[in-house]
TIPA-279677 format. One record per atom (N, C-alpha, C): x, y, z negated. Coordinates in steps of 0.1 Angstrom, whole numbers, plus 2048, in hexadecimal, padded with zeros to 3 digits. Layout:
BEGIN
XYZ;...
% end
This chain:
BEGIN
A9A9B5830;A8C9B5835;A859C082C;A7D9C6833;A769CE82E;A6F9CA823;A6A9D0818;A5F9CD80F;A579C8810;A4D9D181A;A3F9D081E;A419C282C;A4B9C482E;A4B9BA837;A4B9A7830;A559A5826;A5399D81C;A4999D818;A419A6810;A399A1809;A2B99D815;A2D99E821;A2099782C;A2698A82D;A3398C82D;A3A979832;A2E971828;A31977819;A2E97480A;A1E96B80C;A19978812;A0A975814;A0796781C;A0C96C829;A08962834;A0F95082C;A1795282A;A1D944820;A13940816;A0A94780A;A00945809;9F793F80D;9F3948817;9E6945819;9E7936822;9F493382A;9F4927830;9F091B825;9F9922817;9FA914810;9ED90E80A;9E391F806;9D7919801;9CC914810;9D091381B;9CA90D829;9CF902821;9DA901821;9DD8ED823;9DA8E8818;9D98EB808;9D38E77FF;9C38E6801;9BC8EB805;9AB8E880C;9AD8E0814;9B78DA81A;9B28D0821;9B78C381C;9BC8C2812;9BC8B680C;9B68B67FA;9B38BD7F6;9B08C07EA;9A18C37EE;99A8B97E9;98E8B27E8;9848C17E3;9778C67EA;9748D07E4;96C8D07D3;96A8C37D4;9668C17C3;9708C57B9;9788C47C0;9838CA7B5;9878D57B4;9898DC7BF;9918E97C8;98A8F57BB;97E8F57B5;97A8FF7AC;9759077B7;97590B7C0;9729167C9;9669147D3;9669097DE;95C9007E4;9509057DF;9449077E8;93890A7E8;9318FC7E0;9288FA7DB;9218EC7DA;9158EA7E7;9198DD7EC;9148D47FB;9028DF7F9;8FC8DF801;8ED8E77FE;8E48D87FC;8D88DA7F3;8D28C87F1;8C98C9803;8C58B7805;8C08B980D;8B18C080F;8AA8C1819;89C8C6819;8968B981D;88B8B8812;8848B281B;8798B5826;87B8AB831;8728AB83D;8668B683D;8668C2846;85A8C9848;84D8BD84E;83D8C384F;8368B9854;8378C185C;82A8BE868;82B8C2875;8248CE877;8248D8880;81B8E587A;8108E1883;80B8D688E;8008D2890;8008C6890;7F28BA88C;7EE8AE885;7E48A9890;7E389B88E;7D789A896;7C889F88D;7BF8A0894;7B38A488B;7A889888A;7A888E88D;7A5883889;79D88687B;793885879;789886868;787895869;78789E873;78A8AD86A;7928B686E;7938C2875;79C8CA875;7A68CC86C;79F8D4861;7AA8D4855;7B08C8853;7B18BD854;7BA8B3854;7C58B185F;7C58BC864;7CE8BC86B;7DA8C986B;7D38C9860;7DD8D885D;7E98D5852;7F88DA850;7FE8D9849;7F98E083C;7FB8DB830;7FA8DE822;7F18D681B;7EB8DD813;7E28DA809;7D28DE811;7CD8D5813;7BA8D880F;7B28D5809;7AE8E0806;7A28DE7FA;79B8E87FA;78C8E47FA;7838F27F7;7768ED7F0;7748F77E3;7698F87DD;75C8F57E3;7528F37DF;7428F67E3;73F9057DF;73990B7E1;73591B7E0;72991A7D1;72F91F7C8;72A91F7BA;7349157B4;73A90B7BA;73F9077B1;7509037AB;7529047A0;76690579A;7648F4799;76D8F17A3;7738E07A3;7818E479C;7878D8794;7918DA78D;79D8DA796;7A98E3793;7B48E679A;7BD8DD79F;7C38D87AB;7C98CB7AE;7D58CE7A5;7D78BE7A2;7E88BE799;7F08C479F;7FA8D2798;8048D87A2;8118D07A1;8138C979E;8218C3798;8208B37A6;81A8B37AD;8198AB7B8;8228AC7C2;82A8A27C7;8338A37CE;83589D7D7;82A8947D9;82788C7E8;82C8917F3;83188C800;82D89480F;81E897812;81A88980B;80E887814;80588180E;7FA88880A;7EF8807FF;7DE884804;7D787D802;7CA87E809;7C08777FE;7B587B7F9;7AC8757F0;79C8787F4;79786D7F6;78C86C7F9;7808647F6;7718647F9;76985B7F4;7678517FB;76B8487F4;76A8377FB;760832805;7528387FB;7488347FD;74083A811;740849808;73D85380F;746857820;75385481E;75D858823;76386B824;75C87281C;75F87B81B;76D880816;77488481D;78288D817;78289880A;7838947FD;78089D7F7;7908A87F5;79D8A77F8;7A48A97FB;7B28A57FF;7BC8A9809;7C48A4810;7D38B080D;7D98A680E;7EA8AE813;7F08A6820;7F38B282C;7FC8AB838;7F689A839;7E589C837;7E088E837;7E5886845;7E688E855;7E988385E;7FA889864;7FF88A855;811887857;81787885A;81E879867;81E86986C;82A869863;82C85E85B;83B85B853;83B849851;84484384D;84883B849;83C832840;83382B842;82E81E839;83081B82E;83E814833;83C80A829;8357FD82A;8327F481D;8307E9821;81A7EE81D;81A7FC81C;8097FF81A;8027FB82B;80F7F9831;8077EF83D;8017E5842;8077DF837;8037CE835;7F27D1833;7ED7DE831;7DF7DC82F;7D67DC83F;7E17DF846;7D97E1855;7DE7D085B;7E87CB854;7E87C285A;7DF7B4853;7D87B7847;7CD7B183F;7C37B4847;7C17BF84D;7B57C2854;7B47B7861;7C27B8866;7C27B3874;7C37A0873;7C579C86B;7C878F869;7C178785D;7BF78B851;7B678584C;7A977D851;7A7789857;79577B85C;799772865;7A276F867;7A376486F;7A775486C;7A775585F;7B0747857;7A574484F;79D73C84E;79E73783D;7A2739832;7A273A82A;7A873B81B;7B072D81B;7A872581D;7AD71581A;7B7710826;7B8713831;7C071083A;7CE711832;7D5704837;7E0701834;7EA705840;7F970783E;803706846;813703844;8166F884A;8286F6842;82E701849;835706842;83E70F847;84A70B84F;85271285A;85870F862;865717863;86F713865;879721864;87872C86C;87072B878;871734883;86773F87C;85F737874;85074186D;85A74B864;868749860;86A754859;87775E85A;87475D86E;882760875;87E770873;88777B872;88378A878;88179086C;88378E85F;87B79385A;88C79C858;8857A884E;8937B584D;8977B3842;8A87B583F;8AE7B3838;8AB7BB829;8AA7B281B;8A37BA80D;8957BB80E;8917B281A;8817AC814;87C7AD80D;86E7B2806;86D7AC7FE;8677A1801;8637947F3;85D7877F7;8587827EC;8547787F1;8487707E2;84E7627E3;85875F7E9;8607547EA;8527477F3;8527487FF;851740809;85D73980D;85A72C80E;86571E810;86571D81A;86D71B825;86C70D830;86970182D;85E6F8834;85D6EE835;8546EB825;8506F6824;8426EE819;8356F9817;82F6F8813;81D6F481A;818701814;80E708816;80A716811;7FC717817;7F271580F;7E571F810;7E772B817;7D872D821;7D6738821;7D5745817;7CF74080C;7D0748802;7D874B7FB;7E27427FD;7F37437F3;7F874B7FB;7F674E806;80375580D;7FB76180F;7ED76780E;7E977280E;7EC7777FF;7EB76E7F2;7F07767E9;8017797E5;8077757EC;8127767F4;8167837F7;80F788800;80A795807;8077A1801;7FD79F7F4;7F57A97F1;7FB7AC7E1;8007A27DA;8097A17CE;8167A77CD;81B79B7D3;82979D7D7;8307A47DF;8257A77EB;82A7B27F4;8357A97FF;83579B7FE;83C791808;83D792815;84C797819;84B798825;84778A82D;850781826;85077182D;84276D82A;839772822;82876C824;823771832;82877E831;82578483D;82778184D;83377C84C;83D776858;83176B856;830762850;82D753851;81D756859;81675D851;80975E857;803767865;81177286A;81277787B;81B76B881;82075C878;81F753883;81274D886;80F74787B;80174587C;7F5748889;7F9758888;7F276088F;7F37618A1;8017578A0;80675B8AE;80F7608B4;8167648A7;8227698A8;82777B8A7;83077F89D;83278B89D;82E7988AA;8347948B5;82F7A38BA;8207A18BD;8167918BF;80A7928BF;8017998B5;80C7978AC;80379A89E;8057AC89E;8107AF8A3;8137C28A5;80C7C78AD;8047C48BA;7FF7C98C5;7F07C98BF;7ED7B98B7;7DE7BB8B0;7DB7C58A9;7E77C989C;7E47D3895;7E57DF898;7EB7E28A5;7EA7ED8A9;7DD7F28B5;7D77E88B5;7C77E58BD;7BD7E68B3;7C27E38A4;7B37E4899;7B77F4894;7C77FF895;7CA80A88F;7C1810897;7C080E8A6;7BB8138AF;7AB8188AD;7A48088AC;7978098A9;79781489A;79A80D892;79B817886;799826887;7A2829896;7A1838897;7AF83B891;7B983388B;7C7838884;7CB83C88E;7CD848894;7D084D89B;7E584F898;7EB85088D;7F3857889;7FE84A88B;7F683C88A;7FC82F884;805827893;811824891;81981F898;81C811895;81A804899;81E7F688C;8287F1898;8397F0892;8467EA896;8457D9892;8407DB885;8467D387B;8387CE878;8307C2873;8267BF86D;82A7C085D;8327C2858;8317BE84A;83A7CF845;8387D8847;83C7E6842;8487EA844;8527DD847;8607E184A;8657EE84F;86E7F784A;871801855;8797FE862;87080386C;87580087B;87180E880;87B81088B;87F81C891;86E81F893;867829896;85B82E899;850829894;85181E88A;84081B880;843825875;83482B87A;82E83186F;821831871;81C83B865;80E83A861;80984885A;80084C856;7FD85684C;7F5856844;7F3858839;7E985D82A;7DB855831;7D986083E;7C785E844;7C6852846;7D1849852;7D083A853;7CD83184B;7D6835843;7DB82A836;7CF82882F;7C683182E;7B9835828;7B382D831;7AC82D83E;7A782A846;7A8819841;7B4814841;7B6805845;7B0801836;7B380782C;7AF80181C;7A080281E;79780B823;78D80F825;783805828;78B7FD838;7867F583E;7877E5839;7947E3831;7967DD829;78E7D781F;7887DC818;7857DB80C;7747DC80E;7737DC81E;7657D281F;7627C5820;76F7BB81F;7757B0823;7717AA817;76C79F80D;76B79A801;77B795800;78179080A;78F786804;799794801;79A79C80C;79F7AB809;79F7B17FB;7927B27F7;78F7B77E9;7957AF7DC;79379F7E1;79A7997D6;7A77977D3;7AF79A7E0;7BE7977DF;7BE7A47DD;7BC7B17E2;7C47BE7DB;7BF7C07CD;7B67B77C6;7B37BE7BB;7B97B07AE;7BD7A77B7;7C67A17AD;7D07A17A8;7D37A279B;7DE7A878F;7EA79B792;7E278F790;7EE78278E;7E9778791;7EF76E796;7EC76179A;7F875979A;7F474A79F;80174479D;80573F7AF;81173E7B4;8127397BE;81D72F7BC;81A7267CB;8217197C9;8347177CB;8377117C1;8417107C6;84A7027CE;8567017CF;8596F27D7;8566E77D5;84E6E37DE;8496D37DE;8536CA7DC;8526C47D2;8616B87CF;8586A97CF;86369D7D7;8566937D7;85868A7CE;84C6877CC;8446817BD;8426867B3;8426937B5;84169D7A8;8366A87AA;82C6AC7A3;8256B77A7;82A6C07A6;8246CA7AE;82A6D77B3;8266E17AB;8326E57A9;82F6F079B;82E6FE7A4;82970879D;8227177A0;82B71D795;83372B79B;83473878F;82C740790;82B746786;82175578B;823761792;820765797;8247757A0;817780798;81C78D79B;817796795;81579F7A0;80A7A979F;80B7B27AB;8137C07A7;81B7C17B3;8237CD7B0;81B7DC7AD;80A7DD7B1;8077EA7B2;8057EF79E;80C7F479C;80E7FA790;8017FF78A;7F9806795;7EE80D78C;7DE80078A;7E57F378A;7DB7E778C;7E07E177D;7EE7E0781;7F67D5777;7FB7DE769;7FB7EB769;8057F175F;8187F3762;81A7F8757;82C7F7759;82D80274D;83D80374A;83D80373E;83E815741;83781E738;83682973D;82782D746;822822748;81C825752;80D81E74F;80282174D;7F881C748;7F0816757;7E780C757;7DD807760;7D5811760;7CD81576F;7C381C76E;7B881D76F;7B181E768;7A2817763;79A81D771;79181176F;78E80E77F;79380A788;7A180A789;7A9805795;7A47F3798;7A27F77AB;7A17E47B4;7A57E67B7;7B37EA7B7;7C07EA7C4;7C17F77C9;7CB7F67D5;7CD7F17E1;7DA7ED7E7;7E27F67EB;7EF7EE7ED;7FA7F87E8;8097F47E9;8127FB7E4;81A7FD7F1;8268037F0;8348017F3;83E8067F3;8498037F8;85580D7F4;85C8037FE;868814809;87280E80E;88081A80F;88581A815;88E820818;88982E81D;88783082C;87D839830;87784082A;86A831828;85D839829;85F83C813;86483A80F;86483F7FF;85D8367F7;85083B7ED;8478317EB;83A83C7EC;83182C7F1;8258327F5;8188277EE;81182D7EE;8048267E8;7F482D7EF;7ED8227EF;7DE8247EC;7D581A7E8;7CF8257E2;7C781D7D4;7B78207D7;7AC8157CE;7A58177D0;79E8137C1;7938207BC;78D81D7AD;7818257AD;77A81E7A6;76D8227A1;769828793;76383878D;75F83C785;751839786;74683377E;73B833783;73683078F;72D838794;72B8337A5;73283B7AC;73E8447AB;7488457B2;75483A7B8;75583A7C1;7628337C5;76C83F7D3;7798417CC;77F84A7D1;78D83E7DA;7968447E3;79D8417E8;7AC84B7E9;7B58467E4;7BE84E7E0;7CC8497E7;7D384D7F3;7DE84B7F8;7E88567F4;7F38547F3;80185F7EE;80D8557F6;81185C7FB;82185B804;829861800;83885E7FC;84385F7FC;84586E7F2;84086E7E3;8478767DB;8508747D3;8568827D5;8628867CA;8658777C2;8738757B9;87486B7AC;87A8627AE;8818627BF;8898537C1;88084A7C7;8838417D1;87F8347D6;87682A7CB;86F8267CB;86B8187C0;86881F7B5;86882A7B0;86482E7A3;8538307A3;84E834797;840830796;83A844797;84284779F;83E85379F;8318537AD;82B84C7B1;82484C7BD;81684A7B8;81A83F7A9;80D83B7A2;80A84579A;81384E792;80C859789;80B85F794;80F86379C;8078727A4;7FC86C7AA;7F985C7AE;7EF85C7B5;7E185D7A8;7E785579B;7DD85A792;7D886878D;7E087078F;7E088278E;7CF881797;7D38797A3;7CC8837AE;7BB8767AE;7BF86F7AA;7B18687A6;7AC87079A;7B287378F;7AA879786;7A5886789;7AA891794;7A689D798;79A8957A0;79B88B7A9;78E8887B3;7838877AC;7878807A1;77787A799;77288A793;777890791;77789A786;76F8A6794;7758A779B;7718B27AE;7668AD7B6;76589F7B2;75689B7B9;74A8A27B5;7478A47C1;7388B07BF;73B8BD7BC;7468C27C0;74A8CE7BC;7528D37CA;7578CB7D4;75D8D27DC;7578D07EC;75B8D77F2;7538D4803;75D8C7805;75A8C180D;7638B3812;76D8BE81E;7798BB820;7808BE828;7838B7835;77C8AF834;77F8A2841;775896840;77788F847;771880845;77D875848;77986C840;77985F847;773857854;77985885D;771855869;76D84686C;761844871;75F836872;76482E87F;76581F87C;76E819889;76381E897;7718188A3;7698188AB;75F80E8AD;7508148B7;74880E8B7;73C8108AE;7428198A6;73481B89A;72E82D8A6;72582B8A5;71B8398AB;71A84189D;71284A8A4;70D85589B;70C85688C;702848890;6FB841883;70483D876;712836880;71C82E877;71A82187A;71081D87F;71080D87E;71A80588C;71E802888;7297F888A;7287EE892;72C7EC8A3;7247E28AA;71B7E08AD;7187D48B9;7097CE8B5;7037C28AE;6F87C08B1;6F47B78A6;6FA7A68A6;6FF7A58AE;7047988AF;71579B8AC;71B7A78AB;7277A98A3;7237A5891;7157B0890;7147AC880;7137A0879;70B798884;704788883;718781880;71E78388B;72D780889;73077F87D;736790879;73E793870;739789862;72B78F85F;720785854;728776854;72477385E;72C76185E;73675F85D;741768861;75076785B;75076D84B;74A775845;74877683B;74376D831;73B765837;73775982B;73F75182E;74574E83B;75074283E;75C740833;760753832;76C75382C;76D75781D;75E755816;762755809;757748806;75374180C;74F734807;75572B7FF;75D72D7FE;76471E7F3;7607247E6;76271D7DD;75971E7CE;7677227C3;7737217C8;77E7217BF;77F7317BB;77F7337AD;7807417A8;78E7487B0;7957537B3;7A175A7B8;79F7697B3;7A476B7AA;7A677C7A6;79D7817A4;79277679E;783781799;77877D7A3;77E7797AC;7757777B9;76E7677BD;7637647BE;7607547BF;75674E7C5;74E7487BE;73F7447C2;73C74E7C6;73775B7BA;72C7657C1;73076B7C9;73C76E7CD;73F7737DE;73F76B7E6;74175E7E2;7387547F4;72F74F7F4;7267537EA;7177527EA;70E7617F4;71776C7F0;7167787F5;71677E7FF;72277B808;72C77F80C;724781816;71C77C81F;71677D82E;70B78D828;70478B820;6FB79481D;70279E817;70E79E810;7127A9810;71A7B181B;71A7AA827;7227B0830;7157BE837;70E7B3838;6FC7BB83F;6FA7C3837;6F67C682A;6F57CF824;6FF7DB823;70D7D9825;7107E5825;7137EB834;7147E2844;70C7E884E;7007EB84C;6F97EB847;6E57F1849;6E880283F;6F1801837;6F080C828;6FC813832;702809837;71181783D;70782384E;703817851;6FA81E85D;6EF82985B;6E982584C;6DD830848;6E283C843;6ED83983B;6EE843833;6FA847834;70384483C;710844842;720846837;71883D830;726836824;723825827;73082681E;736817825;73A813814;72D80C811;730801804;7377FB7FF;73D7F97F6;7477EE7F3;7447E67EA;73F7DB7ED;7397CC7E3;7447CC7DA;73C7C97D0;7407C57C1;74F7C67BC;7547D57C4;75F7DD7BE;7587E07AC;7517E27A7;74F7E4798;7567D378F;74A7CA796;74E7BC791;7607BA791;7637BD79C;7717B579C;77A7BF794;7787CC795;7827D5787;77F7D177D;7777CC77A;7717C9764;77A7BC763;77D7B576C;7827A6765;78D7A975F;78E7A2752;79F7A474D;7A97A475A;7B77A8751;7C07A5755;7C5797755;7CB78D763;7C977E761;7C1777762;7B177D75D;7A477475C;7A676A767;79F75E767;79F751772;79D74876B;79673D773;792730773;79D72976C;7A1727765;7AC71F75F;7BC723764;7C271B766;7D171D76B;7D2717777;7E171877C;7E171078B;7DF71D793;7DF7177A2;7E37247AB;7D672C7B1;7CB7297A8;7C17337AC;7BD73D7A0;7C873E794;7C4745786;7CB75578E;7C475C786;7C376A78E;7B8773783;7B577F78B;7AF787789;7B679878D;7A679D78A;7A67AE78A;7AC7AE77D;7AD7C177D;7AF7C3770;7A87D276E;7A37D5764;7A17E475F;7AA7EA75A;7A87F975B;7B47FD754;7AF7FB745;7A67FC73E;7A57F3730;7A77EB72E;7A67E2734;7A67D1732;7B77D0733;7BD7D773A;7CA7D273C;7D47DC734;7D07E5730;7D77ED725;7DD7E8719;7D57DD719;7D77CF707;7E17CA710;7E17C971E;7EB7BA723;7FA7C3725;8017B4723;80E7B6726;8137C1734;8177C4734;81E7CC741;8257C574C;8237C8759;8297BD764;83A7C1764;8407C975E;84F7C7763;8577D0758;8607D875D;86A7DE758;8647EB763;85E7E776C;85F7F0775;8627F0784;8627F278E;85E7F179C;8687F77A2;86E7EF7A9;8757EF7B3;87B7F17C0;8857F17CB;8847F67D5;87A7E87DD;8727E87E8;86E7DF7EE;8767DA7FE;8707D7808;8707D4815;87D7E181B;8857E281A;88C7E9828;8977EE81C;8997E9814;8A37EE809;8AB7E6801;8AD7E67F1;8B47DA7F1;8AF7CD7EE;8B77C37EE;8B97B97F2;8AD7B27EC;8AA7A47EE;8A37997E7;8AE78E7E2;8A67867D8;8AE77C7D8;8B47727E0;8A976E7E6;8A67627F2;8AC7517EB;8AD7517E1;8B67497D9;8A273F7D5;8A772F7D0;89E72D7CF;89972C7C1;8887357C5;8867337B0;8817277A6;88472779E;88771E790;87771E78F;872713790;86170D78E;85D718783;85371B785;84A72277E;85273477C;855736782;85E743781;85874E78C;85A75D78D;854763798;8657627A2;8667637AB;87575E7B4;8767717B4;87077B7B6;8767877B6;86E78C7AA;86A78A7A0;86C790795;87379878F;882797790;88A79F78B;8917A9791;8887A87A2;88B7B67A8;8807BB7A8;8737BE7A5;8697C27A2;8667CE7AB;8667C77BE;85F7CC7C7;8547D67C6;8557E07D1;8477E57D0;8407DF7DB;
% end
C-alpha cells in the first residue's frame, strides 16, 4: 500500500477512535469539552401593565430627580427582578424596577389573603379542627403545627399565618371561610377591587401552582390595604408569641413559642433588625425565590418596600439586606425625587379617594371596633386599639379623601415595643420590635430557610413548649 494511502487509513482510524472515546468519556473529564454556558435569568416583559403610572410599566429601573435637586444614588449591587418602593402614606412611587413583572409570590400572598378573610372572624372565635380542614395542602409546607381534632382561636391560627407563615393555619381558616376554591375566587375579587391587576391566586396560601402570580405593585397594594386593618397591623408586626399545643385530658394545655420568620422584624445572625420596621410579610419557594415587603417609619415618613426574587439562593436573607439597601435610599430620596407612579386607590374611591358610601364607612367603623374589642394585649396591640378602632377607621377615610393619603394608626406605637413585650406569658405574650430594642435581643434562628413549595416539613408531633418547625426555619 501506498504511503500516503496508509497514512489516511492512519487518520480515519483515529479519528473514529477519538468519536467513540467522546461518547463515553464523560466531558468533565475529556480536558477538551466546552464548559455547559450558566443559565440566564428570565428577561421581564418589554411591555407592563400601566396600572399607577406609565413608567411603571416600562422594563428597568425608574427613577427621576426633582429639578434642582441630587437624591442619593440607588444601591447598584441590587439584584432583585423586581423591586418597587414607595410612600405608604401618600401612595407615591418614589422608585420602581419591572414593578408590574407578573412572577411567582410566594407565600407574600397570604397578605391578600389577610385582606380577604380576616374581617370576617373574630379574634375569639373558636374552631376544632377537622382532617378535611387540612386536605390539599403542597408537599414541604411550611407550618406552625395545626392538629386534627383540637381547638384553635381565631387569633392562634392568624398568628399562625403571619409568624410562621402556616400553610395548615391557612388551610384551616379557607375552611372556615367556605372552603378553598371559595376562598381563591374571593381573593381574586378583593386583587381585582385593589386594582392588582398583574395578580393571579391558584393557591390561598402562596404555594407554587401553575399560573399564580403576582408583582412588586400588587404585593404593595395588598400590604397597603392591609395595614389599615388594626388586627393586620398587630399580627404582621408581631416578633413572638406563644401558640397552643396538644390538648391532653386532664392536663392543661401547654403553648411553645413561634417566632416570625420576617428577618428585618426579628434579626438573624448577620443580619440586624431594622429600626422602624412593623412588618409585613416574607417568603420563599422554589419558583418564586424569596420575596418580601416591608413596611417602616423614619419620623413622619412611612415607606413601603417590596423586592422579588434576588440573586443568593432560595431562603437566604439576601431579599432582607437589599430590601434594607432600598429603604435606606427611600428615606434618604424623599423630597428629592419626582414620584414615578402611584399607588392606586381601590375600587370605588372617586377623585377625592374616599372610599364608598357612607353606610360602607358606618360598616367598616363597626367591624373595626367589633374586631379589636377584647381587652387582651397581642403583639403590642390591645385596649387602645379597641377603644379606637371605629374612630380610627373614620379618620383616616375623612384624611385619605382630603388629602389623598391613606394613614396608618399607631404604626409609630406598635414599632417602639420591645422585642417579646406582652401582658405576661401564655398565648397572648407577643409584641413589636424596634430595630433598637431588638438589637440587645437574642436573634430568631441560625437563619431562614426554604418555605412552602420546597423542602420538606416535619409534620412529626412537637414536644410541649417547643417551635414544631424551628429547626427548619421557614421563610
Amino acid at each position: 500500500m501506498p504511503t500516503s494511502s496508509l497514512r489516511a487509513v492512519r487518520t480515519s482510524a483515529t479519528a473514529a477512535a477519538a468519536v467513540s472515546l467522546a461518547l463515553i468519556v464523560p466531558a468533565s473529564l475529556s480536558g477538551t469539552a466546552h464548559a455547559a454556558s450558566p443559565v440566564k435569568d428570565p428577561e421581564p416583559p418589554s411591555r407592563m401593565s400601566t396600572v399607577g403610572g406609565k413608567p411603571l410599566g416600562s422594563p428597568g429601573t425608574q427613577m427621576k430627580a426633582k429639578p434642582g435637586q441630587k437624591p442619593p444614588e440607588l444601591p447598584k449591587d441590587l439584584t432583585a427582578r423586581s423591586w418597587i418602593v414607595s410612600d405608604a402614606e401618600s401612595g407615591e412611587v418614589l422608585a420602581s424596577h419591572n414593578a408590574h413583572w407578573k412572577l411567582p409570590p410566594a407565600s407574600t400572598l397570604k397578605m391578600l389573603f389577610a385582606d380577604t378573610v380576616l374581617p370576617k372572624f373574630p379574634k375569639t372565635k373558636t374552631h376544632k379542627v377537622k382532617a378535611s380542614d387540612l386536605e390539599g395542602m403542597g408537599e414541604g409546607s411550611s407550618l406552625v403545627g395545626v392538629k386534627e381534632d383540637q381547638t384553635y382561636s381565631v387569633r392562634d391560627l392568624w398568628r399562625g399565618v403571619f409568624l410562621r407563615s402556616g400553610n395548615d393555619a391557612v388551610h384551616v381558616l379557607a375552611a372556615m371561610n367556605g372552603g378553598k376554591d371559595k376562598t381563591v375566587r374571593e381573593m381574586n375579587e378583593v386583587a381585582e377591587k385593589l386594582h392588582a391587576e398583574d395578580t393571579n391566586v391558584v393557591s390561598p396560601d402562596g404555594y407554587d401552582k401553575k399560573g399564580q402570580v403576582s408583582s412588586a405593585y400588587d404585593l404593595t397594594l395588598f400590604a397597603r390595604s392591609g395595614m389599615q386593618k388594626a388586627d393586620f397591623r398587630e399580627y404582621a408586626s408581631t416578633a413572638r408569641a406563644e401558640f397552643p399545643g396538644e390538648e391532653k385530658k386532664g392536663k392543661k394545655r401547654e403553648t411553645y413559642e413561634i417566632q416570625n420568620t420576617n428577618r428585618l422584624l426579628t434579626g438573624d445572625f448577620g443580619l440586624d433588625p431594622y429600626p422602624g420596621i412593623a412588618g409585613v410579610k416574607n417568603g420563599s419557594t422554589t419558583n418564586a425565590g424569596a420575596t418580601f415587603t416591608g413596611v417602616a417609619q423614619h419620623g413622619d415618613r412611612v415607606l413601603l418596600v417590596t423586592c422579588m426574587h434576588p440573586d443568593g439562593g432560595q431562603g437566604g436573607l439576601e431579599v432582607y439586606k437589599e430590601t434594607a439597601k432600598l429603604f435606606d435610599w427611600g428615606f434618604k430620596a424623599a423630597g428629592k425625587v419626582k414620584p414615578v407612579g402611584e399607588l392606586v386607590a381601590p375600587a370605588g374611591a372617586g377623585e377625592s379617594g374616599k372610599s364608598g358610601d357612607a353606610a360602607d364607612r358606618k360598616k367598616g367603623a363597626g367591624q373595626a371596633a367589633a374586631g379589636s374589642g377584647d381587652d387582651e394585649g397581642s403583639g403590642g396591640a390591645g385596649v387602645a386599639l379597641g377603644i379606637t378602632g371605629a374612630c380610627l377607621v373614620l379618620v383616616a377615610v375623612v384624611a385619605y379623601a382630603v388629602h389623598r393619603r391613606w394613614p396608618i394608626p399607631d404604626l409609630a406605637r406598635l414599632r417602639r415595643l420591645p422585642f417579646g413585650q406582652g401582658p405576661g406569658t401564655g398565648p397572648d405574650a407577643g409584641g413589636a420590635v424596634s430595630g433598637r430594642d431588638a438589637k440587645a435581643s437574642e436573634p430568631a434562628g441560625s437563619g431562614p430557610g426554604p418555605e412552602s413549595g420546597s423542602s420538606s416539613g416535619s409534620g412529626q408531633e412537637p414536644e410541649a413548649g417547643t417551635d414544631p418547625v424551628g429547626a427548619r426555619k421557614p421563610d
